[in-house]
N, C-alpha and C positions, 0 to 999 in steps of 0.2 A: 336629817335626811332631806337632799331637795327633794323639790314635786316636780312632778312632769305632767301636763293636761292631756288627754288622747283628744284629738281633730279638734274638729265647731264645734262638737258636743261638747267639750268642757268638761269631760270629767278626771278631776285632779285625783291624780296618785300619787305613792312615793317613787321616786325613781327609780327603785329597783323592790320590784314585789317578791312574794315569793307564792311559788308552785305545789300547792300542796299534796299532787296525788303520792309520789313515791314515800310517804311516813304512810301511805295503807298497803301496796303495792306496784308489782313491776319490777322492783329492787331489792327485791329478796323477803325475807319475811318480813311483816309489817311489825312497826315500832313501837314501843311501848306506850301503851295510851296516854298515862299520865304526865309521861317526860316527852312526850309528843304536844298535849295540852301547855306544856310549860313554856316549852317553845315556842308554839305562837305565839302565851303573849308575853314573852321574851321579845320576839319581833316588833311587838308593838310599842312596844319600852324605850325599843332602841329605831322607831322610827318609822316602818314599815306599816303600810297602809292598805296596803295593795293584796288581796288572798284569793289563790285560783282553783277550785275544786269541782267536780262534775260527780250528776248521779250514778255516774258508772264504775267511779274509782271504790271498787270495792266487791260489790255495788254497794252504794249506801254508806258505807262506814264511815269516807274520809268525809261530806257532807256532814256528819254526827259528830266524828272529832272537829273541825271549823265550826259547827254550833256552840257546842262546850266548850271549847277555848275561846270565840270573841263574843257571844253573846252578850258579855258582861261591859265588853268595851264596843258596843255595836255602834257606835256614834260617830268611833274615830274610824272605822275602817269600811274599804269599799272591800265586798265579798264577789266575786263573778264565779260561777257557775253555769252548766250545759245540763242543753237535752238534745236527743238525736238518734239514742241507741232503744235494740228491743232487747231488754234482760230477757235471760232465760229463766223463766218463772218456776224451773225447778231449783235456781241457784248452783247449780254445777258448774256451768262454762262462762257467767258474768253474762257478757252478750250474745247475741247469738244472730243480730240483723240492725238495719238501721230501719225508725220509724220519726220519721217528722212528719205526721199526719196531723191537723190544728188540734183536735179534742187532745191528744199522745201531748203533744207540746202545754195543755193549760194542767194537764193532770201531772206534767213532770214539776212542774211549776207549783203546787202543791203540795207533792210530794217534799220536793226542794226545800219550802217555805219553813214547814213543820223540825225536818231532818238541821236545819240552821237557824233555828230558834227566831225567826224574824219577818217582821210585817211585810220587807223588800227585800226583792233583788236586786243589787246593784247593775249587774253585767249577765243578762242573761245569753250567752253565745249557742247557736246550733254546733254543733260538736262534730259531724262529718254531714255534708252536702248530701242529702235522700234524693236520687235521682228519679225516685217514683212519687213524688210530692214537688207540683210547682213551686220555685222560693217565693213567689208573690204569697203562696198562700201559709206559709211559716212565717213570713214578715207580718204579714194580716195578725196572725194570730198570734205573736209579739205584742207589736201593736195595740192588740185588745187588753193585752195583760197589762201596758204599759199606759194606758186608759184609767186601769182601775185599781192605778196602784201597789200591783204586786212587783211591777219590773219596771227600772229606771232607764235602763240602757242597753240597746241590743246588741248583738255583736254575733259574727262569724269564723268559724276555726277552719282553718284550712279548704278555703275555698278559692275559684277559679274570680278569675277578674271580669267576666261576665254574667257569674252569680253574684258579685260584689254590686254590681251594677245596679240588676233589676232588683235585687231587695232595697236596697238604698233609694230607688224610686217609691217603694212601700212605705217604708218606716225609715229613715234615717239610720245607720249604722254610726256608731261611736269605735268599735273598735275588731280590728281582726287579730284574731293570734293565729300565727304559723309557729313551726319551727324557724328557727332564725342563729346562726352563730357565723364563725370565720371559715365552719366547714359544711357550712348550708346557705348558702346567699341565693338561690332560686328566688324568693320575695323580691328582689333588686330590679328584676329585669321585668315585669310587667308589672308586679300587686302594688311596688311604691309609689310606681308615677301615678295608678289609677286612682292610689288611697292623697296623692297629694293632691291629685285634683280637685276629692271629692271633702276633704278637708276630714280624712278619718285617721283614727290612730291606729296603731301596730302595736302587738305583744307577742311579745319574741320567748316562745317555749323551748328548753333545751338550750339558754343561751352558753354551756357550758358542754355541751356533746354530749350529751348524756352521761358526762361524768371525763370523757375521755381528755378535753382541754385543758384540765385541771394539770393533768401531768401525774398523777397517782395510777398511772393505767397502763399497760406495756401487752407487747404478743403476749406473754408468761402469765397475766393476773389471771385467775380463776376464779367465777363468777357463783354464787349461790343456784340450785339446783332450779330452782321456781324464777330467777332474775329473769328477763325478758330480754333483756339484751343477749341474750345464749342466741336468740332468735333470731338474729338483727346483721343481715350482710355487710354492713361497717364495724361491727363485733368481730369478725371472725379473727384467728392470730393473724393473718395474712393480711388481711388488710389495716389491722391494729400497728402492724411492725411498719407497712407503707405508709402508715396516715402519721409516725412519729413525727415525719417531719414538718406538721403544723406545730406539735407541743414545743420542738426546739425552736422554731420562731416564737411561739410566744413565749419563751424561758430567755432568750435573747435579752428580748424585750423590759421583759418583768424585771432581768437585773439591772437593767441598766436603772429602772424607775423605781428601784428599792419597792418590789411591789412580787404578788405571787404570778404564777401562767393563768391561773383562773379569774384573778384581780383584772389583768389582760383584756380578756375573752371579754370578760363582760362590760368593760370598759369599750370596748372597737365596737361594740353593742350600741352601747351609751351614744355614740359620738356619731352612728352615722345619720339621725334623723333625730331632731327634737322633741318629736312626739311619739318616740318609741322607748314602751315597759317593756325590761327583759324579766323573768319572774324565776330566777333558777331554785332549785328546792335541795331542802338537805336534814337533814334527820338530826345535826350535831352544830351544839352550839356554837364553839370551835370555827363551825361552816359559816354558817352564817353571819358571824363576826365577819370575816372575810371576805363573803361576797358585797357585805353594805358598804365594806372600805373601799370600793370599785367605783362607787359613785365619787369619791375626793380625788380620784385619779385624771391627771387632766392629760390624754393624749394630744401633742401636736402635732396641726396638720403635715409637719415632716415624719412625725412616726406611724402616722396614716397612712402618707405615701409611700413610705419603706414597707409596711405590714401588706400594704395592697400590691406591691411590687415582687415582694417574698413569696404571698400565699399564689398570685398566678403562673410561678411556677410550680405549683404542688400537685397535682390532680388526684382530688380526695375518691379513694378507693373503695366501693361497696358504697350498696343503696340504703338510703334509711330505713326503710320497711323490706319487710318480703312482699312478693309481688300483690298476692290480697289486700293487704293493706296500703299499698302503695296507690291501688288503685282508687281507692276513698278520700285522694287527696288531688288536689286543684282543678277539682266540675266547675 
Protein backbone atom coordinates (compact mmCIF):
# COMPACT_ATOMS: atom_id res chain seq x y z
CA UNK A 1 0.00 0.00 0.00
CA UNK A 2 1.49 3.44 -0.65
CA UNK A 3 1.53 6.23 2.01
CA UNK A 4 0.31 9.53 1.69
CA UNK A 5 1.65 12.39 4.57
CA UNK A 6 -1.52 14.90 5.61
CA UNK A 7 0.12 18.69 5.25
CA UNK A 8 3.47 20.08 7.43
CA UNK A 9 2.41 17.87 10.14
CA UNK A 10 3.65 14.87 8.50
CA UNK A 11 1.53 12.41 9.56
CA UNK A 12 2.11 9.28 7.29
CA UNK A 13 -0.90 7.17 6.39
CA UNK A 14 -1.86 4.45 3.93
CA UNK A 15 -3.28 5.96 1.07
CA UNK A 16 -6.58 4.83 1.40
CA UNK A 17 -7.87 4.18 5.17
CA UNK A 18 -10.74 3.06 6.10
CA UNK A 19 -13.85 4.39 7.96
CA UNK A 20 -15.02 2.50 10.55
CA UNK A 21 -18.45 3.78 11.78
CA UNK A 22 -20.88 1.84 9.35
CA UNK A 23 -19.58 -2.08 10.84
CA UNK A 24 -21.74 -0.37 14.33
CA UNK A 25 -24.27 1.74 12.59
CA UNK A 26 -26.10 4.07 10.05
CA UNK A 27 -26.17 1.01 7.46
CA UNK A 28 -28.53 -1.09 8.79
CA UNK A 29 -27.95 -3.47 11.73
CA UNK A 30 -24.46 -3.43 13.00
CA UNK A 31 -22.02 -6.28 12.01
CA UNK A 32 -20.93 -9.07 13.66
CA UNK A 33 -18.40 -8.26 16.24
CA UNK A 34 -16.05 -10.85 15.72
CA UNK A 35 -15.88 -10.94 11.75
CA UNK A 36 -15.95 -7.27 12.22
CA UNK A 37 -12.67 -7.73 14.65
CA UNK A 38 -11.16 -9.91 11.75
CA UNK A 39 -11.55 -7.42 9.42
CA UNK A 40 -9.61 -4.89 10.58
CA UNK A 41 -6.89 -6.75 11.01
CA UNK A 42 -7.44 -8.11 7.82
CA UNK A 43 -6.77 -4.38 6.81
CA UNK A 44 -3.89 -4.25 8.44
CA UNK A 45 -2.46 -7.46 6.66
CA UNK A 46 -3.09 -6.12 3.53
CA UNK A 47 -1.80 -2.64 4.15
CA UNK A 48 -3.97 -0.29 5.73
CA UNK A 49 -2.82 2.03 8.29
CA UNK A 50 -5.17 4.58 8.57
CA UNK A 51 -8.59 3.93 11.14
CA UNK A 52 -11.44 6.48 11.51
CA UNK A 53 -14.02 6.07 14.41
CA UNK A 54 -15.63 8.67 16.86
CA UNK A 55 -17.43 8.48 20.38
CA UNK A 56 -20.61 8.71 19.02
CA UNK A 57 -20.73 5.83 16.59
CA UNK A 58 -22.61 3.83 18.52
CA UNK A 59 -22.22 5.58 21.11
CA UNK A 60 -19.16 3.76 22.16
CA UNK A 61 -19.26 0.56 20.63
CA UNK A 62 -17.45 1.15 17.26
CA UNK A 63 -14.48 2.83 19.56
CA UNK A 64 -14.43 -0.83 21.53
CA UNK A 65 -14.54 -2.83 18.30
CA UNK A 66 -11.23 -0.37 16.95
CA UNK A 67 -9.78 -1.17 20.53
CA UNK A 68 -10.11 -5.09 20.33
CA UNK A 69 -9.18 -5.27 16.88
CA UNK A 70 -5.77 -2.97 16.67
CA UNK A 71 -4.75 -2.93 20.06
CA UNK A 72 -2.50 -5.84 19.53
CA UNK A 73 -1.13 -4.14 16.30
CA UNK A 74 -1.09 -0.49 17.87
CA UNK A 75 2.31 0.43 16.61
CA UNK A 76 1.62 -0.03 13.00
CA UNK A 77 -1.55 1.87 12.87
CA UNK A 78 -2.56 5.68 13.15
CA UNK A 79 -6.27 5.58 15.02
CA UNK A 80 -8.22 9.11 14.56
CA UNK A 81 -11.08 9.73 16.49
CA UNK A 82 -13.72 12.68 17.50
CA UNK A 83 -15.48 14.63 20.12
CA UNK A 84 -18.16 17.31 19.71
CA UNK A 85 -21.47 15.62 20.48
CA UNK A 86 -23.66 15.62 23.77
CA UNK A 87 -24.92 11.86 24.13
CA UNK A 88 -28.03 11.45 25.52
CA UNK A 89 -27.30 10.00 28.93
CA UNK A 90 -30.26 7.93 28.82
CA UNK A 91 -28.97 6.08 25.58
CA UNK A 92 -32.05 6.31 23.49
CA UNK A 93 -31.48 8.83 20.84
CA UNK A 94 -27.22 8.55 20.62
CA UNK A 95 -26.92 12.43 20.49
CA UNK A 96 -29.06 14.71 21.39
CA UNK A 97 -26.63 18.42 21.09
CA UNK A 98 -23.36 19.43 20.31
CA UNK A 99 -20.80 20.12 23.35
CA UNK A 100 -17.23 21.20 22.65
CA UNK A 101 -16.79 22.94 25.97
CA UNK A 102 -12.58 22.40 27.02
CA UNK A 103 -13.28 20.09 30.35
CA UNK A 104 -16.33 17.94 27.60
CA UNK A 105 -13.42 17.85 25.12
CA UNK A 106 -10.34 16.42 27.84
CA UNK A 107 -13.21 13.93 29.35
CA UNK A 108 -14.10 12.61 25.65
CA UNK A 109 -10.49 12.21 25.52
CA UNK A 110 -10.53 9.82 28.31
CA UNK A 111 -13.16 8.40 27.63
CA UNK A 112 -11.75 7.58 24.10
CA UNK A 113 -8.31 6.61 25.55
CA UNK A 114 -9.82 3.60 27.72
CA UNK A 115 -12.79 2.59 24.87
CA UNK A 116 -9.26 2.03 22.25
CA UNK A 117 -7.03 0.46 24.55
CA UNK A 118 -4.10 3.14 24.24
CA UNK A 119 -1.73 5.65 25.80
CA UNK A 120 -2.52 8.03 22.38
CA UNK A 121 -4.60 9.52 20.10
CA UNK A 122 -3.47 9.69 16.84
CA UNK A 123 -5.94 12.22 15.18
CA UNK A 124 -8.12 13.72 17.56
CA UNK A 125 -10.83 15.73 15.12
CA UNK A 126 -13.75 18.03 16.68
CA UNK A 127 -16.64 16.23 14.93
CA UNK A 128 -19.22 19.30 14.13
CA UNK A 129 -18.15 22.99 14.70
CA UNK A 130 -20.04 24.05 18.56
CA UNK A 131 -21.05 27.53 17.64
CA UNK A 132 -21.56 28.14 21.45
CA UNK A 133 -17.88 27.47 22.26
CA UNK A 134 -15.03 29.81 20.71
CA UNK A 135 -12.62 27.25 18.31
CA UNK A 136 -9.67 29.08 20.01
CA UNK A 137 -10.84 27.57 23.01
CA UNK A 138 -11.23 23.81 21.66
CA UNK A 139 -7.96 24.28 19.91
CA UNK A 140 -6.55 25.34 23.58
CA UNK A 141 -7.76 22.42 24.95
CA UNK A 142 -6.25 20.06 22.18
CA UNK A 143 -3.40 21.52 22.63
CA UNK A 144 -3.22 20.74 26.25
CA UNK A 145 -3.96 17.18 25.56
CA UNK A 146 -1.36 17.31 22.93
CA UNK A 147 1.03 18.59 25.68
CA UNK A 148 0.70 15.77 27.82
CA UNK A 149 0.61 13.21 25.63
CA UNK A 150 -2.72 11.77 25.14
CA UNK A 151 -3.29 13.45 21.47
CA UNK A 152 -0.68 13.59 18.53
CA UNK A 153 -2.59 15.51 16.04
CA UNK A 154 -5.47 17.68 15.86
CA UNK A 155 -7.76 17.84 13.35
CA UNK A 156 -11.40 19.25 12.10
CA UNK A 157 -14.55 17.55 10.38
CA UNK A 158 -16.57 19.61 8.63
CA UNK A 159 -15.76 22.96 9.13
CA UNK A 160 -15.96 26.52 7.42
CA UNK A 161 -12.51 28.04 6.23
CA UNK A 162 -12.68 30.53 8.85
CA UNK A 163 -12.94 28.14 11.59
CA UNK A 164 -10.00 26.46 9.83
CA UNK A 165 -8.30 29.50 10.20
CA UNK A 166 -8.41 30.63 13.71
CA UNK A 167 -7.89 27.24 15.14
CA UNK A 168 -4.91 26.72 13.11
CA UNK A 169 -3.59 30.05 14.82
CA UNK A 170 -4.12 27.97 18.29
CA UNK A 171 -2.73 24.67 17.71
CA UNK A 172 -1.70 23.65 14.33
CA UNK A 173 -4.30 21.40 12.45
CA UNK A 174 -2.91 18.37 10.57
CA UNK A 175 -5.88 17.39 9.00
CA UNK A 176 -9.59 18.02 8.03
CA UNK A 177 -12.09 15.49 6.91
CA UNK A 178 -15.18 16.53 4.93
CA UNK A 179 -17.27 14.63 2.81
CA UNK A 180 -15.57 14.48 -0.49
CA UNK A 181 -16.45 12.29 -3.71
CA UNK A 182 -17.16 13.00 -7.67
CA UNK A 183 -20.78 13.96 -6.30
CA UNK A 184 -19.64 16.26 -3.40
CA UNK A 185 -16.77 18.57 -4.53
CA UNK A 186 -18.00 21.70 -2.30
CA UNK A 187 -14.16 21.19 -0.43
CA UNK A 188 -12.63 22.46 -4.03
CA UNK A 189 -13.98 25.83 -4.14
CA UNK A 190 -12.74 27.36 -0.70
CA UNK A 191 -11.34 24.58 2.12
CA UNK A 192 -8.51 23.25 -0.65
CA UNK A 193 -6.93 26.53 -1.47
CA UNK A 194 -7.16 27.53 2.44
CA UNK A 195 -5.76 23.94 3.42
CA UNK A 196 -2.89 24.32 0.65
CA UNK A 197 -2.06 27.34 1.93
CA UNK A 198 -1.77 26.52 5.29
CA UNK A 199 0.02 23.15 4.52
CA UNK A 200 -2.93 20.78 6.02
CA UNK A 201 -4.25 17.60 4.86
CA UNK A 202 -7.71 16.43 3.69
CA UNK A 203 -9.78 13.15 4.59
CA UNK A 204 -12.16 12.60 2.32
CA UNK A 205 -15.44 10.61 4.15
CA UNK A 206 -18.03 8.98 1.84
CA UNK A 207 -15.44 8.90 -0.87
CA UNK A 208 -17.73 6.31 -2.54
CA UNK A 209 -21.55 8.14 -1.83
CA UNK A 210 -22.47 6.51 0.64
CA UNK A 211 -22.42 3.44 -1.23
CA UNK A 212 -24.24 4.91 -4.33
CA UNK A 213 -20.73 5.14 -6.80
CA UNK A 214 -20.15 1.83 -6.36
CA UNK A 215 -22.99 1.01 -8.83
CA UNK A 216 -24.90 -1.79 -6.66
CA UNK A 217 -27.59 1.11 -6.01
CA UNK A 218 -30.60 1.96 -8.31
CA UNK A 219 -34.19 4.17 -7.76
CA UNK A 220 -35.47 0.24 -7.01
CA UNK A 221 -32.91 -0.87 -4.04
CA UNK A 222 -34.58 -1.10 -0.80
CA UNK A 223 -32.74 0.03 2.16
CA UNK A 224 -32.91 -1.86 5.88
CA UNK A 225 -35.62 -0.29 8.09
CA UNK A 226 -32.85 1.52 10.83
CA UNK A 227 -30.36 2.51 7.48
CA UNK A 228 -30.04 6.24 7.58
CA UNK A 229 -29.83 6.91 4.15
CA UNK A 230 -33.93 6.23 4.16
CA UNK A 231 -33.21 9.91 5.57
CA UNK A 232 -31.05 11.34 3.26
CA UNK A 233 -32.49 13.82 0.05
CA UNK A 234 -29.86 12.14 -2.35
CA UNK A 235 -31.52 8.75 -1.17
CA UNK A 236 -34.80 9.39 -2.35
CA UNK A 237 -35.72 6.93 -5.87
CA UNK A 238 -36.07 10.32 -7.61
CA UNK A 239 -33.14 11.50 -7.17
CA UNK A 240 -31.28 8.00 -7.16
CA UNK A 241 -32.70 7.37 -10.87
CA UNK A 242 -31.18 11.24 -11.72
CA UNK A 243 -27.95 10.90 -9.98
CA UNK A 244 -27.54 7.27 -12.23
CA UNK A 245 -25.95 9.29 -14.56
CA UNK A 246 -22.64 9.79 -12.34
CA UNK A 247 -22.49 5.66 -11.85
CA UNK A 248 -22.60 5.40 -15.94
CA UNK A 249 -19.69 7.69 -16.14
CA UNK A 250 -17.86 6.06 -13.85
CA UNK A 251 -18.80 2.39 -15.39
CA UNK A 252 -17.60 4.02 -18.70
CA UNK A 253 -14.48 4.55 -17.13
CA UNK A 254 -13.92 1.55 -15.13
CA UNK A 255 -14.26 -0.58 -18.34
CA UNK A 256 -12.21 0.77 -20.16
CA UNK A 257 -9.27 0.43 -17.10
CA UNK A 258 -10.22 -3.20 -16.47
CA UNK A 259 -11.14 -1.70 -13.00
CA UNK A 260 -14.76 -1.61 -11.02
CA UNK A 261 -17.10 2.11 -10.80
CA UNK A 262 -16.04 2.19 -7.19
CA UNK A 263 -12.13 1.33 -8.00
CA UNK A 264 -13.07 4.89 -10.06
CA UNK A 265 -14.57 6.85 -7.44
CA UNK A 266 -11.86 6.37 -5.35
CA UNK A 267 -9.26 6.70 -7.64
CA UNK A 268 -10.50 10.59 -8.92
CA UNK A 269 -10.15 10.91 -5.03
CA UNK A 270 -6.59 9.80 -5.09
CA UNK A 271 -5.53 11.93 -7.93
CA UNK A 272 -6.88 15.18 -7.05
CA UNK A 273 -4.46 16.35 -4.20
CA UNK A 274 -1.48 14.58 -2.91
CA UNK A 275 -2.17 15.02 0.46
CA UNK A 276 -5.54 13.66 0.46
CA UNK A 277 -6.91 10.11 2.55
CA UNK A 278 -10.11 9.07 1.31
CA UNK A 279 -11.19 6.42 4.08
CA UNK A 280 -14.26 4.60 2.49
CA UNK A 281 -15.71 1.60 4.87
CA UNK A 282 -17.25 -1.73 4.41
CA UNK A 283 -18.37 -4.54 6.35
CA UNK A 284 -16.95 -7.42 3.64
CA UNK A 285 -13.85 -8.59 2.82
CA UNK A 286 -14.73 -8.94 -0.75
CA UNK A 287 -14.95 -4.79 -0.25
CA UNK A 288 -12.22 -4.10 0.89
CA UNK A 289 -10.12 -6.11 -1.48
CA UNK A 290 -11.47 -3.75 -3.79
CA UNK A 291 -11.39 -0.60 -2.57
CA UNK A 292 -7.16 -1.06 -1.72
CA UNK A 293 -7.02 -2.00 -5.63
CA UNK A 294 -7.95 1.89 -6.25
CA UNK A 295 -4.68 2.90 -4.89
CA UNK A 296 -2.76 0.78 -8.23
CA UNK A 297 -5.10 2.52 -10.46
CA UNK A 298 -3.23 5.35 -12.33
CA UNK A 299 -5.87 7.95 -13.75
CA UNK A 300 -4.43 10.25 -16.62
CA UNK A 301 -4.65 13.48 -16.63
CA UNK A 302 -6.75 12.98 -20.07
CA UNK A 303 -9.15 10.70 -18.01
CA UNK A 304 -9.32 13.53 -15.44
CA UNK A 305 -10.32 15.86 -17.96
CA UNK A 306 -12.88 13.74 -19.70
CA UNK A 307 -14.44 12.63 -15.94
CA UNK A 308 -14.33 16.64 -15.08
CA UNK A 309 -15.83 17.28 -18.45
CA UNK A 310 -18.70 14.36 -18.08
CA UNK A 311 -19.66 15.10 -14.30
CA UNK A 312 -20.16 19.18 -15.22
CA UNK A 313 -22.85 18.27 -17.09
CA UNK A 314 -24.67 16.12 -14.44
CA UNK A 315 -26.27 18.28 -11.66
CA UNK A 316 -26.29 15.85 -8.73
CA UNK A 317 -29.89 15.80 -7.32
CA UNK A 318 -30.84 16.07 -3.53
CA UNK A 319 -28.78 17.55 -0.49
CA UNK A 320 -26.68 15.44 1.52
CA UNK A 321 -28.34 15.98 4.87
CA UNK A 322 -31.63 17.06 5.87
CA UNK A 323 -31.85 20.52 6.54
CA UNK A 324 -30.74 20.01 10.67
CA UNK A 325 -27.97 18.49 9.90
CA UNK A 326 -26.93 20.16 6.97
CA UNK A 327 -26.87 22.93 9.00
CA UNK A 328 -23.82 21.67 11.40
CA UNK A 329 -21.77 21.72 8.39
CA UNK A 330 -19.23 24.40 7.02
CA UNK A 331 -19.23 27.29 10.34
Amino acid sequence: MKKRKLGKRALEVSAIGFGCMGMSMSYGPAGDRQEMVSLLRKAVDLGVTFFDTAEVYGPFVNEELVGEALSPLRQRVVIATKFGFKLDPTGQKGWIGLDSRPQHIKEVAEGSLKRLKTEYIDLFYQHRVDPDVPIEDVAGAVKELIQQGKVRHFGLSEAGVQTIRRAHAVQPITAVQNEYSLWTRTPEVEVFPALEQLGIGFVAYSPLGRGFLTGKIDENTTFDPSDFRNNLPRFTPEARKANQKLVDLLGRIAARKKATPAQIAIAWVLAQRPWIAPIPGTRKLERLEENIGAAEIELTSEDLREIDAAAATIRVQGARYPENLEQMTGR
